[in-house]
C-alpha positions in Angstrom: 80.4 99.0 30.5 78.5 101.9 29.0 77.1 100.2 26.1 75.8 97.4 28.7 74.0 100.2 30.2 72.8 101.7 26.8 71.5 98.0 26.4 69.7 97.8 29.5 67.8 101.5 29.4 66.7 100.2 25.9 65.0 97.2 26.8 62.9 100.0 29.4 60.8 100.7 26.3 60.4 104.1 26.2 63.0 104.1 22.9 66.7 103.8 21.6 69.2 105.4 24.2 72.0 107.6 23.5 74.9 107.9 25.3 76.5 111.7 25.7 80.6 112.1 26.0 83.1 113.9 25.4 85.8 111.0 24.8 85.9 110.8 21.1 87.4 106.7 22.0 83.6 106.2 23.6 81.7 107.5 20.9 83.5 105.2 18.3 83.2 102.4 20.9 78.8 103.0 20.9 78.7 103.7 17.4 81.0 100.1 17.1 78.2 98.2 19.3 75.5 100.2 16.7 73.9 102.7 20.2 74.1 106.6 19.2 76.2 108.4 20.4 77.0 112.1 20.8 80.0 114.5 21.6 80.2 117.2 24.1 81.7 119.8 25.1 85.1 118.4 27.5 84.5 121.4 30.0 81.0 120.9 30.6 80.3 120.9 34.7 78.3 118.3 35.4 76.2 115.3 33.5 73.0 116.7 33.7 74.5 119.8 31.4 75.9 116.9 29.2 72.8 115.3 28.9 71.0 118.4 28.6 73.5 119.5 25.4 73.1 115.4 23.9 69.6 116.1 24.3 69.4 119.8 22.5 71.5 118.4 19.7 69.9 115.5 19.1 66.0 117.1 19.5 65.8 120.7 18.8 62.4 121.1 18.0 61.9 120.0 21.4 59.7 117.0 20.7 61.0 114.7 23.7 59.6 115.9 27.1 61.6 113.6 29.6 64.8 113.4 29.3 66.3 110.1 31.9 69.7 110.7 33.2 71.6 107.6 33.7 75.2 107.0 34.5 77.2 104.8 32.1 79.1 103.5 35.2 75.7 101.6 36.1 76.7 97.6 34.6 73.8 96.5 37.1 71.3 98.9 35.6 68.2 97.0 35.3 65.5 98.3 32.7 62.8 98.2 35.8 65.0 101.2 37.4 64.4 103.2 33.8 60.7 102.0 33.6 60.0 103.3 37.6 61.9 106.5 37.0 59.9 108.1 33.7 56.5 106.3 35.7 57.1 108.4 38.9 57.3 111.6 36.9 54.4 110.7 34.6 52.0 110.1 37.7 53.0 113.4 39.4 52.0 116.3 37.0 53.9 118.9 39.7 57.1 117.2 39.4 60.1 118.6 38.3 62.6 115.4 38.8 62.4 112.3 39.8 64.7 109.9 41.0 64.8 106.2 43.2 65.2 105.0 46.3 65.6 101.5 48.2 65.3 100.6 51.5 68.7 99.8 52.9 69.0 97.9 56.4 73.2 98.2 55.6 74.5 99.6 58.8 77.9 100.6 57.1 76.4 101.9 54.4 74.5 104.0 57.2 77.7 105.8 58.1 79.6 105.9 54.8 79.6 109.7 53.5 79.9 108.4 49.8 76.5 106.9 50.0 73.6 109.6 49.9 70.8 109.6 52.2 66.9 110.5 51.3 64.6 111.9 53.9 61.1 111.7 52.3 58.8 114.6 53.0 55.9 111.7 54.1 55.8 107.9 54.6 56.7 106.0 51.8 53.7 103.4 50.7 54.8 102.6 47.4 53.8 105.5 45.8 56.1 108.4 44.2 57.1 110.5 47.8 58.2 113.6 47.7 62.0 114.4 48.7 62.9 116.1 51.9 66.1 116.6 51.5 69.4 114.7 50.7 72.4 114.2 53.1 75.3 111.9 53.5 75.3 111.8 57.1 74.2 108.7 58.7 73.1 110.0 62.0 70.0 112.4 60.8 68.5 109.2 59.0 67.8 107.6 62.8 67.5 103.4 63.1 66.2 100.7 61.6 66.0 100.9 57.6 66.8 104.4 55.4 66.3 105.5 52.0 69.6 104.5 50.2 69.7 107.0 46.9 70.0 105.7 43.3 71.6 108.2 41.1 69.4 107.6 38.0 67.4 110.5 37.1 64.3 111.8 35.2 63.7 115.3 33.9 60.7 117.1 32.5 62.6 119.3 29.5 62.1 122.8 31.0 63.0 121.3 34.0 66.7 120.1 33.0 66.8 123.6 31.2 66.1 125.3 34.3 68.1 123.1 36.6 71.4 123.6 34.3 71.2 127.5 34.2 71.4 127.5 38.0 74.4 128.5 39.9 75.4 126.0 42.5 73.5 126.8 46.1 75.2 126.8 49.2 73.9 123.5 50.5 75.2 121.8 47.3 78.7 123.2 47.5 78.9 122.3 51.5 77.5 119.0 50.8 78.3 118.1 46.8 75.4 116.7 46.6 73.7 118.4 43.4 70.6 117.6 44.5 69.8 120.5 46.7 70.3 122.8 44.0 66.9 121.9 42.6 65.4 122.0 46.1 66.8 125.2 47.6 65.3 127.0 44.2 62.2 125.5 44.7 61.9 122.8 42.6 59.7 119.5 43.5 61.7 116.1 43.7 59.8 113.0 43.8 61.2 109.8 44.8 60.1 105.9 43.6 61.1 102.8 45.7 62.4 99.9 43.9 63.8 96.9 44.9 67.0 96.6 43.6 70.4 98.6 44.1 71.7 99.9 41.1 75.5 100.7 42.4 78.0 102.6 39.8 81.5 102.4 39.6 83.4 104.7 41.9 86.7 102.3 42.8 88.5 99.6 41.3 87.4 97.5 44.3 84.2 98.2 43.0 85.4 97.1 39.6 86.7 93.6 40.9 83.4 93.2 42.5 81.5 93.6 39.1 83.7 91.7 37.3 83.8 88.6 39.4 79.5 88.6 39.4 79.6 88.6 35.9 82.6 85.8 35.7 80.1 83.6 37.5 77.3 83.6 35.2 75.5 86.9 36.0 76.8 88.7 32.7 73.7 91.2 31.3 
């Protein structure tokens, strides 16, 4: 699965991926399939500080200025999401991070805590929209359509930097959403529609469910 999502962020463009754990059996696994790989530290608390460390030992002379954070529990991971990603934060010179959004018309995905929520700060007309805030409360995101979050994100490098040496804020412990760390110091989120869902593996219903699209033809 994660070298199927290695795969598909290559074929974005913007050059070879490489995937950061700290499971020595998934590092030999990517380096088996030929995608770099790189070992980190076990303890690290989140995967933007894993990224962040890949990124730091691969690139210390600090050439690469976006960094793209994407999940290796992605198997649907399209290279459009990559490509709309790193294009939102090119066009928007104040932005910090971005990250995607889709318009969902899913009523129980409305009122399911596990799926976060985006309130954009202004209407969304196809153009990179900067985030409100994030919640996983179906009521404050009204009728009709919402803004379904995709958990793929894009970092300028002082950005990640400064994100990582953050301690947690209060609305991200009450909420776990790590998101309003970045916000409640300040920092400017912008957010790109796309088409497309790009769900991750969270259950091993969810595993079935990727398992039998692929058994029926849809294999990446």
């Amino acid at each position: 699965m994660v070298v199927c999502v290695a795969r598909a962020a290559e074929k974005a463009g913007f050059g070879a991926p490489v995937i950061a754990a700290a499971d020595e059996e998934i590092i030999k696994t990517a380096e088996a399939h030929g995608v770099r790989a790189v070992l980190t530290e076990a303890d690290l608390p989140s995967g933007s500080d894993r990224v962040r460390a890949a990124a730091d030992s691969i690139d210390p002379d600090r050439q690469v200025e976006i960094v793209v954070n994407v999940q290796g529990d992605m198997p649907e991971l399209a290279p459009e999401h990559v490509m709309a990603v790193v294009s939102a934060l090119r066009a928007d010179p104040d932005a910090d991070i971005a990250t995607l959004v889709f318009a969902s018309t899913s009523q129980s995905e409305r009122m399911d805590d596990d799926v976060v929520k985006v309130i954009l700060a202004e209407s969304h007309a196809g153009e990179p929209v900067k985030a409100q805030c994030f919640t996983r409360e179906g009521a404050q995101t009204g009728v009709g359509p919402f803004w379904h979050h995709i958990g793929i994100y894009a970092f300028r490098r002082d950005a990640l930097d400064r994100f990582c040496n953050l301690p947690p804020s209060a609305r991200e412990k009450r909420d776990r959403l790590e998101q309003w760390r970045a916000l409640d110091d300040g920092m400017k989120i912008i957010c790109a529609g796309v088409k497309a869902d790009c769900p991750g593996i969270d259950s091993p219903n969810d595993l079935v469910r990727i398992r039998a699209r692929w058994g029926k033809g849809n294999k990446k």
